[in-house]
Backbone as CSV, one residue per row, in Angstrom:
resi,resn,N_x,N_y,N_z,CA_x,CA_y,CA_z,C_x,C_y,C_z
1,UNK,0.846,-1.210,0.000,0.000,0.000,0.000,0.872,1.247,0.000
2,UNK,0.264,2.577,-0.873,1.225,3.816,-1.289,1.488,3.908,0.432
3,UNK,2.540,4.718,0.903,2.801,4.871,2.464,1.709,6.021,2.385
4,UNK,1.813,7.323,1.301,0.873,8.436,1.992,-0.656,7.860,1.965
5,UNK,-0.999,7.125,0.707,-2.739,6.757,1.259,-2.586,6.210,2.867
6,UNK,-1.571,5.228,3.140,-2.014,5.451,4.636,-1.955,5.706,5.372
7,UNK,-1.114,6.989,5.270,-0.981,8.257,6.184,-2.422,8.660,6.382
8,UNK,-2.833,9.230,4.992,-4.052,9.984,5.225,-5.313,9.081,5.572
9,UNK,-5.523,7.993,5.356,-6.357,6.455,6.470,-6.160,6.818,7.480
10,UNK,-4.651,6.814,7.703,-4.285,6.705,9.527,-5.282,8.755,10.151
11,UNK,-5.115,9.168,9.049,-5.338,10.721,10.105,-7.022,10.497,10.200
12,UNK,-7.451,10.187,9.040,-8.730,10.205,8.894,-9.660,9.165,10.044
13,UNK,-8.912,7.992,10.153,-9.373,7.143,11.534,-9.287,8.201,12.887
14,UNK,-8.159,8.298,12.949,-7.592,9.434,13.958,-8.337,10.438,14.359
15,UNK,-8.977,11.281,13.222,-9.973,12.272,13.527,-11.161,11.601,13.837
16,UNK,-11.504,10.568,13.788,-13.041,9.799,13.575,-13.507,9.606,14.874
17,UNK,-11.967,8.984,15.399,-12.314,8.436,16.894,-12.158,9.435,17.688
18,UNK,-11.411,11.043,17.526,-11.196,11.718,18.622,-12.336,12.254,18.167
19,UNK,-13.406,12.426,17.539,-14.584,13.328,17.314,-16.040,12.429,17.778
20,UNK,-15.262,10.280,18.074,-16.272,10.092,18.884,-16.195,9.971,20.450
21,UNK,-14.764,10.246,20.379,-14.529,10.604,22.089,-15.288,11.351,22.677
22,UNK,-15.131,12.746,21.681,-15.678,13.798,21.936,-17.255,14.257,22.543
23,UNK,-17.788,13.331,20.983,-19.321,13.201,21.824,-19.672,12.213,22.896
24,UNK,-18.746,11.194,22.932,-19.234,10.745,24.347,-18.854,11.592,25.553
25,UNK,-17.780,12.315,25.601,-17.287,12.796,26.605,-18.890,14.071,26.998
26,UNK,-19.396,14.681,25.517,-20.297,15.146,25.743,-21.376,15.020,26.196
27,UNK,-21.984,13.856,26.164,-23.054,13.347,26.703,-22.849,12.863,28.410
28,UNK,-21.718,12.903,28.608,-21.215,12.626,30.396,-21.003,13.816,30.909
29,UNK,-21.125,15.042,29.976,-21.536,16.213,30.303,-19.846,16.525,31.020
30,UNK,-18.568,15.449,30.544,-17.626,15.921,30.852,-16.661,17.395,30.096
31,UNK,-17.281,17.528,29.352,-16.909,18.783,28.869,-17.462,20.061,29.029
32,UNK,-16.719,21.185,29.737,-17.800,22.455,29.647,-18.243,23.272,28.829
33,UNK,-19.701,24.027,29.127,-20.536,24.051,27.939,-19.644,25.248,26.676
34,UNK,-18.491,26.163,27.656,-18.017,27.231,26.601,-16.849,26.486,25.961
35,UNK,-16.587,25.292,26.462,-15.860,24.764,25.377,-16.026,24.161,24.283
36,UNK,-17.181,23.715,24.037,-17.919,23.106,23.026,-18.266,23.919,22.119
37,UNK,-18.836,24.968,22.040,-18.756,25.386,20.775,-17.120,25.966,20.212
38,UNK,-16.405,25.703,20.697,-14.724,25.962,20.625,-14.597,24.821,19.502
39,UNK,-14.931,23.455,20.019,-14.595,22.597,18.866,-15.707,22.045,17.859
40,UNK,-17.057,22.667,18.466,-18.000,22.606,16.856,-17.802,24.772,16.215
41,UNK,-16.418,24.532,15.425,-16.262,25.925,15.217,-15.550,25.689,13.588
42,UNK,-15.987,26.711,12.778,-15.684,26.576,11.272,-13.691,26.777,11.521
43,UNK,-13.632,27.537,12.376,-11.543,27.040,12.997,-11.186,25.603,13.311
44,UNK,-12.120,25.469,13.712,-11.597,23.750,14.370,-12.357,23.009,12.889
45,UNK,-12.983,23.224,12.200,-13.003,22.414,10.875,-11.805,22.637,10.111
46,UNK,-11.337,24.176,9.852,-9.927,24.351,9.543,-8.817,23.972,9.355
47,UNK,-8.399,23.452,10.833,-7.462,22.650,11.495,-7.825,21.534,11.376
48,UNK,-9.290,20.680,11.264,-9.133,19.236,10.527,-8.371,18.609,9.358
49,UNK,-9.365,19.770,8.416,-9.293,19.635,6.824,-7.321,20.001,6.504
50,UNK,-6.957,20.736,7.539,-5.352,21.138,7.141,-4.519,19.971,7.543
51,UNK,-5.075,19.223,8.761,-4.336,18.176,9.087,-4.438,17.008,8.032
52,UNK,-5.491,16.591,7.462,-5.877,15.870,6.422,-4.711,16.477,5.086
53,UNK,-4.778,17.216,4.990,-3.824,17.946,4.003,-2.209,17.054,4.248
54,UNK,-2.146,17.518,5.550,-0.428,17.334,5.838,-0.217,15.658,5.373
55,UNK,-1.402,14.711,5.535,-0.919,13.873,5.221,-0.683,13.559,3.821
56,UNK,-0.692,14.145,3.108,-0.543,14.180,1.571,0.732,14.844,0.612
57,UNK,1.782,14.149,0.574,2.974,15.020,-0.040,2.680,16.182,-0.539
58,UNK,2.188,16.154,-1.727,1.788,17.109,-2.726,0.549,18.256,-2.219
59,UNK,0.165,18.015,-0.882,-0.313,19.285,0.050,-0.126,19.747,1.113
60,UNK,1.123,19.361,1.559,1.206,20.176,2.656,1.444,21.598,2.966
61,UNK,1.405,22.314,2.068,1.258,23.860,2.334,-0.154,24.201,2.518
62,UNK,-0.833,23.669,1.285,-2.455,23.844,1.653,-2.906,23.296,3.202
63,UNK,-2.168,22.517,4.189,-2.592,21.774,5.389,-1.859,22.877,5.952
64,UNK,-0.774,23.402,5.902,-0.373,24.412,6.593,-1.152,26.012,6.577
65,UNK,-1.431,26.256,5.828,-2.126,27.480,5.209,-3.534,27.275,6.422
66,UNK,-4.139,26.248,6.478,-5.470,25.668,6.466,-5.233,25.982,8.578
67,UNK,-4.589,25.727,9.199,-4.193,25.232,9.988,-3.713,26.712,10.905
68,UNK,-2.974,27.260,10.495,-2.290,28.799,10.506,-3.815,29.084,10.599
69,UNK,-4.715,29.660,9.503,-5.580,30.461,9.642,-6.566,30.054,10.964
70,UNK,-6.831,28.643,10.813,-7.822,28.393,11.570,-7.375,28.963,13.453
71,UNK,-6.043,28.488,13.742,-5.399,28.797,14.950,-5.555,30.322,15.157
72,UNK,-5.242,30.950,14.193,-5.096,32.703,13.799,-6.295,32.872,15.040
73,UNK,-7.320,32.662,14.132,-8.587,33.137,14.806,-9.633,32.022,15.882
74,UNK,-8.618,30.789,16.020,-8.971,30.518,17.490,-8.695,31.011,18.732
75,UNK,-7.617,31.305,18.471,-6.315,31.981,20.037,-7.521,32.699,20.621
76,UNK,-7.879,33.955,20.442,-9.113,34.739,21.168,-10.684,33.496,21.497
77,UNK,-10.389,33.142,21.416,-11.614,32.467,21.648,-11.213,31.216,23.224
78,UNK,-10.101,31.256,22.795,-9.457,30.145,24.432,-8.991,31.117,25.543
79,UNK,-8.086,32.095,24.680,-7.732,33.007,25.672,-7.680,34.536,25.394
80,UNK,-8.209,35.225,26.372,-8.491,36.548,26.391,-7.219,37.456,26.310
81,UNK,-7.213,37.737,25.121,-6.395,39.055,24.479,-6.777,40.467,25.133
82,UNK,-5.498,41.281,25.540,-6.239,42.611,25.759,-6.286,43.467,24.187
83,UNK,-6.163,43.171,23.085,-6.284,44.233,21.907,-6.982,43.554,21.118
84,UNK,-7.150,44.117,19.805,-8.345,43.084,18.641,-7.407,42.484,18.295
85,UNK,-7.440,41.358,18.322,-6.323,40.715,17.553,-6.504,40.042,16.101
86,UNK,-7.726,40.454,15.660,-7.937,40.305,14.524,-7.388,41.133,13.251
87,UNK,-7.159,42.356,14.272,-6.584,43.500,13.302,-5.204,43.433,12.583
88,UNK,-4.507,41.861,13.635,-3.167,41.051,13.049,-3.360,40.555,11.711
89,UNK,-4.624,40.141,11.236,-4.750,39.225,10.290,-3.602,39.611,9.177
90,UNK,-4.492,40.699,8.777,-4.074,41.558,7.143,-2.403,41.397,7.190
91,UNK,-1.540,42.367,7.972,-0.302,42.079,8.379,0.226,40.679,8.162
92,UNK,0.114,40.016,9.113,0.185,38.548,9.339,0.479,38.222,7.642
93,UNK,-0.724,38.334,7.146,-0.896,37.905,6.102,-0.276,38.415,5.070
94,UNK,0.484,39.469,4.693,1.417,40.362,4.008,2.885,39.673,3.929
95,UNK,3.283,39.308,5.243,4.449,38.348,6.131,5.164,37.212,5.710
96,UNK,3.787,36.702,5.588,3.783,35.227,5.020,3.717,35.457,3.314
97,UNK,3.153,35.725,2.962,2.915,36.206,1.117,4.303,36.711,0.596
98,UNK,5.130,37.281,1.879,6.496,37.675,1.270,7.239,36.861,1.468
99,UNK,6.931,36.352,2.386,8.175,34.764,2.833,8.065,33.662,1.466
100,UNK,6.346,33.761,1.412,6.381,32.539,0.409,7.079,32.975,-1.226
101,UNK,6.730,34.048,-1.068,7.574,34.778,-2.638,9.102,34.629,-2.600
102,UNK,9.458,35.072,-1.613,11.409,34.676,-1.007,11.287,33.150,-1.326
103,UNK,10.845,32.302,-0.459,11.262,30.855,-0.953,11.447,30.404,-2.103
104,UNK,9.864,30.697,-3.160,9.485,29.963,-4.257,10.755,30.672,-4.756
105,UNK,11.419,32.055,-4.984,12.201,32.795,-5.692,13.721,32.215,-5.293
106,UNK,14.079,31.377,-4.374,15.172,30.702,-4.105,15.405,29.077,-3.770
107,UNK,13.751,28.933,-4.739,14.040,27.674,-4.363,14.864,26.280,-5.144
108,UNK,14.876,25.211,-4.981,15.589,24.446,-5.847,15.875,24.349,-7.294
109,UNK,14.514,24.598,-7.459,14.579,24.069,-9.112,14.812,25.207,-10.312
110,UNK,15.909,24.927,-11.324,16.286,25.574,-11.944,15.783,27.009,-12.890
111,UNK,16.645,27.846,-12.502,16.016,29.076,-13.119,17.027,29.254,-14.518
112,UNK,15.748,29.886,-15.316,16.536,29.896,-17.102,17.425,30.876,-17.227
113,UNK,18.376,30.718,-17.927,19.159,31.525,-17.821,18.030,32.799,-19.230
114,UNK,19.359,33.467,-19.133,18.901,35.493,-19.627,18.340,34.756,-21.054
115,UNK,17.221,35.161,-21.590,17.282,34.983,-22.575,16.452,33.481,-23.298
116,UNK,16.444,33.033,-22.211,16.282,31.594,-22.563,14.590,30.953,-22.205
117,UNK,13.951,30.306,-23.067,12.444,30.271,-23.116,12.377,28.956,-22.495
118,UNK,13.196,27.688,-22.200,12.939,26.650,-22.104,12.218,26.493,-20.451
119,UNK,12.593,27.403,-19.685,12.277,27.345,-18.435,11.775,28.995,-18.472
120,UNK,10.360,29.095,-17.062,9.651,30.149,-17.188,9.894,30.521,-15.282
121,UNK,9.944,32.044,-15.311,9.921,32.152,-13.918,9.106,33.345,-13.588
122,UNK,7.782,33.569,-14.131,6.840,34.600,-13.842,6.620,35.029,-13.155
123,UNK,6.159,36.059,-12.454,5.635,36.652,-10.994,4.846,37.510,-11.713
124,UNK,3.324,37.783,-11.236,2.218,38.939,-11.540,1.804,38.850,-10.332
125,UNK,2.123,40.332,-9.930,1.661,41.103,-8.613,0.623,42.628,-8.903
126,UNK,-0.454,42.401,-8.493,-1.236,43.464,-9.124,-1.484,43.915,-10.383
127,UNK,-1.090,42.504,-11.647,-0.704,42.922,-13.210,-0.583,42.026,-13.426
128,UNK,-0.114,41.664,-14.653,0.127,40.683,-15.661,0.456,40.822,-16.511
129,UNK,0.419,40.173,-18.155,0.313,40.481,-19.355,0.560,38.761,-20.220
130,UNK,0.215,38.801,-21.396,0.803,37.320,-22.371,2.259,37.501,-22.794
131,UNK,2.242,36.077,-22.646,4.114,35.575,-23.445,3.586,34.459,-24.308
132,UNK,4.131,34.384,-25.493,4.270,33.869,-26.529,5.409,32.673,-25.811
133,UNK,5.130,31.575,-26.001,6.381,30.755,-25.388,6.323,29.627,-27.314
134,UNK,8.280,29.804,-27.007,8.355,29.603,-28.901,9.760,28.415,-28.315
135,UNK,9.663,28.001,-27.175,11.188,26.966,-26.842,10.558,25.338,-27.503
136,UNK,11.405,24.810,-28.324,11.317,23.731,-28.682,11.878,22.510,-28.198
137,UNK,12.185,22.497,-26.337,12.701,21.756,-25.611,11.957,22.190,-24.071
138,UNK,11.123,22.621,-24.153,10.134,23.432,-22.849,10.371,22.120,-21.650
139,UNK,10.989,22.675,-20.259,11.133,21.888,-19.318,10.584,22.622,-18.085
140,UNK,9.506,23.983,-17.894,8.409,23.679,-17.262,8.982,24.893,-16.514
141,UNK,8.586,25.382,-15.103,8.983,26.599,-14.704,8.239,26.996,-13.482
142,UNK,8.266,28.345,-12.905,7.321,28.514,-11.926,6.417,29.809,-12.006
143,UNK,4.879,30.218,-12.026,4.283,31.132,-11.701,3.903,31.766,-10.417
144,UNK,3.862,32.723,-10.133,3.215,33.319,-9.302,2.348,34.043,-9.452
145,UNK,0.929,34.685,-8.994,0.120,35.338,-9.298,-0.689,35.780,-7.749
146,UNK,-0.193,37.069,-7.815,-1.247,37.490,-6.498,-1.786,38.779,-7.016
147,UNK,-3.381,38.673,-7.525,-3.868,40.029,-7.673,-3.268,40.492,-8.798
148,UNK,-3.484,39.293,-10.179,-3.199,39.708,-11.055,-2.893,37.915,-11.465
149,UNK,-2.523,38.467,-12.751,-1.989,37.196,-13.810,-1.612,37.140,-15.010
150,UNK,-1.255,36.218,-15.972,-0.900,36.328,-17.036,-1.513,35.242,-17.971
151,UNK,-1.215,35.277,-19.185,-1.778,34.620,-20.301,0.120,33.841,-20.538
152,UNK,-0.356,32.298,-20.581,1.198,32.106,-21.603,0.316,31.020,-23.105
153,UNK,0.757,31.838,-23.940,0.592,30.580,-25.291,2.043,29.435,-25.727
154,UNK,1.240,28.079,-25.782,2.275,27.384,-26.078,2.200,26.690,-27.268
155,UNK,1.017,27.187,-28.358,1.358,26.581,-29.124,1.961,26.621,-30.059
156,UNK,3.064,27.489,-30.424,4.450,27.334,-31.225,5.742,26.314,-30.159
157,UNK,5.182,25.697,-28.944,6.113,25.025,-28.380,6.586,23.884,-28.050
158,UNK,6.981,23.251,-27.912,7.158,21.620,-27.868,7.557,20.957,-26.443
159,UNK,7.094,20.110,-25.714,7.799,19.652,-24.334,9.167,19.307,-24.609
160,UNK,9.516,19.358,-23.975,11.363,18.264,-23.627,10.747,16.765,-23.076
161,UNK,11.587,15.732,-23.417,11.689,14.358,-22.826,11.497,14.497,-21.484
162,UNK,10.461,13.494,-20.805,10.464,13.283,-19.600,9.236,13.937,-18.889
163,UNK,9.276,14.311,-17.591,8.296,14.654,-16.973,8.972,15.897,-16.540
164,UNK,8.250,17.107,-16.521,8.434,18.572,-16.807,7.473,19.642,-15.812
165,UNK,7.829,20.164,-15.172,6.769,20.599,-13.867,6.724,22.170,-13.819
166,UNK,5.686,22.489,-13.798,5.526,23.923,-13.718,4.887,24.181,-12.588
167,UNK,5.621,24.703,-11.186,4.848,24.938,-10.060,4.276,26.348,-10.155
168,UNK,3.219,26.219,-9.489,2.312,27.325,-9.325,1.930,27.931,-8.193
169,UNK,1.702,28.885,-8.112,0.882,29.566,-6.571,-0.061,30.797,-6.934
170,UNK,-1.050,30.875,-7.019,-1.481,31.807,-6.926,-2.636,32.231,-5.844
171,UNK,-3.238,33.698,-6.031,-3.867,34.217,-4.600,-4.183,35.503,-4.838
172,UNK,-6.013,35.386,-4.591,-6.436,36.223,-5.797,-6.218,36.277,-7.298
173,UNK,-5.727,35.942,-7.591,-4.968,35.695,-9.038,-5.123,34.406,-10.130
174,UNK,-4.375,34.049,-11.087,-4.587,33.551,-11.681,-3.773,33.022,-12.789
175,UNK,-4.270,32.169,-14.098,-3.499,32.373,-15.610,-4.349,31.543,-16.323
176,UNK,-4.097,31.984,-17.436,-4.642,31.300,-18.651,-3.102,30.613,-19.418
177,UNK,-3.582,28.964,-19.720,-2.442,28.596,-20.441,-3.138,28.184,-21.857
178,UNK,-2.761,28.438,-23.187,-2.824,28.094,-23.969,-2.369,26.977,-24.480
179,UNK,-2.373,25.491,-24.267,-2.062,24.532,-25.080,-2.114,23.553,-25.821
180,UNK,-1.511,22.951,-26.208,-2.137,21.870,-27.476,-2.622,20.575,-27.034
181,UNK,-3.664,20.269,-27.705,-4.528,19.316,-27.246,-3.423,17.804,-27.394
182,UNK,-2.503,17.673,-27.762,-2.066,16.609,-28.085,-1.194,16.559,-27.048
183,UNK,-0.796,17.951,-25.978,0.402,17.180,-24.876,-0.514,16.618,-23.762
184,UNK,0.270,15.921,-23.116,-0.154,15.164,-22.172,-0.173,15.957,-20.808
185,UNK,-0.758,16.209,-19.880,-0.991,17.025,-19.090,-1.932,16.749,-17.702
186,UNK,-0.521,16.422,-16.765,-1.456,16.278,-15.398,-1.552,17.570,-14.378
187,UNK,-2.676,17.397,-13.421,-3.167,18.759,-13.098,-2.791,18.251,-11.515
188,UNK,-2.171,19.093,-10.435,-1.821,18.679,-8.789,-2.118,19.954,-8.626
189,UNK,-2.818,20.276,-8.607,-3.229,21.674,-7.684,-3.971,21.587,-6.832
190,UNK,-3.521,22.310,-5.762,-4.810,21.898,-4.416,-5.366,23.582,-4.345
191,UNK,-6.522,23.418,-4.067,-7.130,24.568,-3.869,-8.165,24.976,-2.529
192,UNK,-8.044,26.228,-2.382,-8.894,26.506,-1.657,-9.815,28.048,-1.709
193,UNK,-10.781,27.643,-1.847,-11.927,28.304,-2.744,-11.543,29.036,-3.701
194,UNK,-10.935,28.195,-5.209,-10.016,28.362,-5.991,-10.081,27.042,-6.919
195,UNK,-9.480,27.255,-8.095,-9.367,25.828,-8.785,-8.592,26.560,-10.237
196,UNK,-8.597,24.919,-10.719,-7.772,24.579,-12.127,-8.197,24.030,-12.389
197,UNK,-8.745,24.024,-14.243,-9.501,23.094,-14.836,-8.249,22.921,-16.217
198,UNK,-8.393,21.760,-17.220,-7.798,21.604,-18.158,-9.547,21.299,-19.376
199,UNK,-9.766,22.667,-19.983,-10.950,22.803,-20.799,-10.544,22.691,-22.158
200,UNK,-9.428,21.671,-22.481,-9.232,21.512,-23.277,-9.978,20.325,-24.024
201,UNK,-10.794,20.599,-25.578,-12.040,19.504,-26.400,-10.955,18.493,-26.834
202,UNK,-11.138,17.332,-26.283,-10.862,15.872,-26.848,-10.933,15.795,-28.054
203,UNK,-10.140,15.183,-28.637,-9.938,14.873,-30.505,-9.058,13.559,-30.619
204,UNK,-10.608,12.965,-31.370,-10.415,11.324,-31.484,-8.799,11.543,-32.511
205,UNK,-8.602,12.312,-33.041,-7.416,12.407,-34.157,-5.790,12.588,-33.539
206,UNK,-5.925,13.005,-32.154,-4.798,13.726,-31.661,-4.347,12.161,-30.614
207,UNK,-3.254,12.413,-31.521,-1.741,10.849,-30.580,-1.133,11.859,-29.520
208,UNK,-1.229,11.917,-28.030,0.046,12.468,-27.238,1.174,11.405,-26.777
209,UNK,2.182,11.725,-26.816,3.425,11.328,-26.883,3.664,11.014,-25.095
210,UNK,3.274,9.767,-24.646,3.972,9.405,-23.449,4.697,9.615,-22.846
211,UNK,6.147,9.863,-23.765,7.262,10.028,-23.033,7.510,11.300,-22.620
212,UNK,6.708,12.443,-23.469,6.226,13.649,-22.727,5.038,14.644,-22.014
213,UNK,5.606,14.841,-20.965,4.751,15.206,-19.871,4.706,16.465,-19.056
214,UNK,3.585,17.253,-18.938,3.750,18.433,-18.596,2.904,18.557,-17.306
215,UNK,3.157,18.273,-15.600,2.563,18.290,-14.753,2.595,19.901,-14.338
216,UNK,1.118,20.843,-13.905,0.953,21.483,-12.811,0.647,21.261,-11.918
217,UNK,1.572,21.857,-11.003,1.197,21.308,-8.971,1.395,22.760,-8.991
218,UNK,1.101,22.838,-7.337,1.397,24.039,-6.998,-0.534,24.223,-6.212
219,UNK,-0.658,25.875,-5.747,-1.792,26.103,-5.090,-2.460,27.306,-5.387
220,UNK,-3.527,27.024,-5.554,-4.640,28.238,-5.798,-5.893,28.214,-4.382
221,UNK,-5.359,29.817,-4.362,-6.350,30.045,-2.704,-6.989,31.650,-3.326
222,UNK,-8.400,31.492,-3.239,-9.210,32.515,-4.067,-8.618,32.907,-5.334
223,UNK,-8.215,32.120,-5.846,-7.810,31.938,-7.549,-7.824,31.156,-8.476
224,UNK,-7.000,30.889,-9.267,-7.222,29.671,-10.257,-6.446,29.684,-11.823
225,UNK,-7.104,29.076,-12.715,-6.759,29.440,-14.423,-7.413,27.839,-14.751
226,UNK,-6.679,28.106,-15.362,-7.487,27.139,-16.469,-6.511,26.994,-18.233
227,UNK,-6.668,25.762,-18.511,-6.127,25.572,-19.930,-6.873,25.060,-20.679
228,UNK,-6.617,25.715,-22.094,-7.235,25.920,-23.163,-6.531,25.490,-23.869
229,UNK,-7.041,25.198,-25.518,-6.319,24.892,-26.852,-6.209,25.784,-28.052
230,UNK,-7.226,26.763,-27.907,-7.765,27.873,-28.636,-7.196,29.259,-27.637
């Protein structure tokens, strides 16, 4: 058995039984009454659905994201703050949006050199615009999009051999990809109230080539895009 399906078995049992602890403990009236609505609270669903996340390679930022917020705006509710502490959010949230821009912008995977189309390293912050992508060895790249986005067309372009990854993040934001119905194309995006569709029309005529592969992962949180062929 994959190890993460039974990671996420193991969390999902895990939550099952501490949520029937819970109501028994409730019905022995061992719990007090202002704590209970503490854990029937859209935060403490939060912190479920994020933990469910963590068990999943390919989401644990979305389980982190999920988890952060929900805690954000539990803290006042267990313990009494003397200021609004809600008024942290926005901030808070500025903090993190720059941290995550620093990482993705230093992170492992290769950036194209000057000049060079085969690899993409976009950022649209409050803007956007289209790129024509014309590399005839395309090995995949990274977007960003907060409060804004871009258009890329690929069909003057060709994949490279192998499996080819274009991570994504966007927030508020977005993209439109233009591509050809004949590449092969898997979609890992986790979202939250957000998505990615591949609206590209099936054609009994079109052979895609196995050995090339163009995966998006990455996360959309109040955003999204979508790919097209037209």
């Amino acid at each position: 058995m994959d190890e993460h399906k039974s990671n996420r078995r193991a969390i999902v049992g895990l939550i099952l039984i501490l949520a029937g602890l819970f109501l028994i403990a409730i019905n022995f009236n061992w719990i007090p009454w202002n704590w209970r609505g503490i854990f029937f609270s859209w935060q403490t669903l939060l912190i479920v659905i994020g933990l469910f996340f963590l068990a999943s390679r390919d989401n644990r930022l979305a389980g982190y994201i999920l988890i952060g917020v929900g805690a954000f705006f539990m803290i006042p509710r267990i313990w009494s703050i003397p200021f609004d502490w809600h008024r942290l959010f926005w901030p808070v949230l500025l903090l993190v949006l720059g941290l995550l821009i620093i990482t993705r912008r230093w992170g492992t995977q290769r950036i194209p050199v000057e000049g060079s189309m085969d690899y993409i390293d976009d950022m649209a912050v409050f803007g956007g615009g289209d790129r024509l992508i014309t590399s005839q060895n395309f090995k995949g790249g990274k977007m960003t999009a907060i409060f804004g986005g871009s258009k890329f067309d690929f069909r003057s372009a060709n994949l490279a051999k192998g499996r080819n990854v274009i991570d994504m993040f966007f927030m508020f934001g977005g993209t439109k990809l233009i591509i050809p119905a004949n590449w092969d194309v898997k979609i890992e995006i986790s979202s939250i109230l957000g998505g990615f569709s591949d609206k590209r029309r099936p054609r009994p005529d079109e052979i895609r080539d196995p050995s090339r592969e163009l995966v998006i992962k990455g996360m959309a949180i109040f955003g999204g895009g979508e790919i097209v062929d037209i």
